[in-house]
Every structure is written in structure tokens, then in C-alpha cells.
N, C-alpha and C positions, 0 to 999 in steps of 0.2 A: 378656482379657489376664491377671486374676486368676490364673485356672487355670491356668494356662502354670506346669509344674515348674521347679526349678533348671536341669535340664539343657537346656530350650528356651532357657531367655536364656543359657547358656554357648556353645550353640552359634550363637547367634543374633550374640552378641558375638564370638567366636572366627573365624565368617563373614566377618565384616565385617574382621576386623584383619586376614585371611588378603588380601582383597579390597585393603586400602591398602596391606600389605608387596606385595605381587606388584606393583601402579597405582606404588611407589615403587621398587621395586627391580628391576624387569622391563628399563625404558630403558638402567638401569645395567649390568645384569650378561649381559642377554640373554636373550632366552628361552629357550635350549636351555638352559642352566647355571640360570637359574631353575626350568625344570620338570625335571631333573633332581635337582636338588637337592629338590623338591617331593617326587620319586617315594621319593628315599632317606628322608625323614623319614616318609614314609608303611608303607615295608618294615622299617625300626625299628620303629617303632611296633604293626606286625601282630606282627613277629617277638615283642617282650613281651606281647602281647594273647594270642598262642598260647600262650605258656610258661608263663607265670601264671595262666593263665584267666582273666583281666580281662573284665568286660561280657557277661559270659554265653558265653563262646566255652569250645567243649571244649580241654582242656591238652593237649597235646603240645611235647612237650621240644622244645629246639634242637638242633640237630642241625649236624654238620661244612658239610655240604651249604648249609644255610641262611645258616650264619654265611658260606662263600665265595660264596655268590648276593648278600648285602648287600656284603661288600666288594669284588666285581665294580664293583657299580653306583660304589664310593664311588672305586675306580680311575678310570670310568668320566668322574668328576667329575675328578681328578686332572688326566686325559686335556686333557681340552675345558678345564680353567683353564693349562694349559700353551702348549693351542692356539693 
């Protein structure tokens, strides 16, 4: 366990909170609006990972395209909390 870098216990830790928010918020809000909302925090997050080059990923810029494929999905969300 010594060995084990920073980023093994952040993810390790980050795991686990993802694990209790979803076991707590899932009954609540529903699964489809939970894993949506899962998939949108996921395509922000690639969306700066690409732009930046964050974590070793090659940069390419953002682009019109991208930016309306996230705010699809965030409609998307809009939709199903209306529903």
C-alpha cells in the first residue's frame, strides 16, 4: 500500500464518493436523470481534457460542434427534469 502514488488514493477515494452519491441520489432523482447527468459531467470534463491537454491527451481546440453536442445532452437533462 506504501507504493500506491497520490493518484491511486484520489481515485480510490473519488470511487468510493461517486459509489455513495449515486446509492444516495439514484432512489431520488432516478436513474435515467442520474446517469445522464453522470454522462454530462463526463463530456465536460473530456471536452477540457482535450482543449488543455490535461493527462497527457493530445490539444485540440473546442470547437462549435462540441460545444452544441454538450449542450444537447444538457437540453437533454432540461427534457427528463420537466418530464
Amino acid at each position: 500500500m506504501k507504493g500506491l502514488s497520490w493518484w491511486h488514493w484520489a481515485g480510490g477515494f473519488l470511487g468510493a464518493f461517486f459509489i455513495a452519491t449515486a446509492a444516495f441520489a439514484g432512489p431520488r432523482i432516478g436513474a435515467l436523470l442520474l446517469m445522464v447527468l453522470v454522462l454530462a459531467g463526463q463530456l465536460g470534463m473530456a471536452l477540457l481534457l482535450d482543449h488543455f491537454g490535461w493527462a497527457g491527451y493530445r490539444e485540440t481546440p473546442i470547437s462549435v460542434g462540441k460545444v452544441a453536442g454538450v449542450l444537447l445532452i444538457v437540453a437533454g437533462i432540461w427534457l427528463i427534469r420537466r418530464g
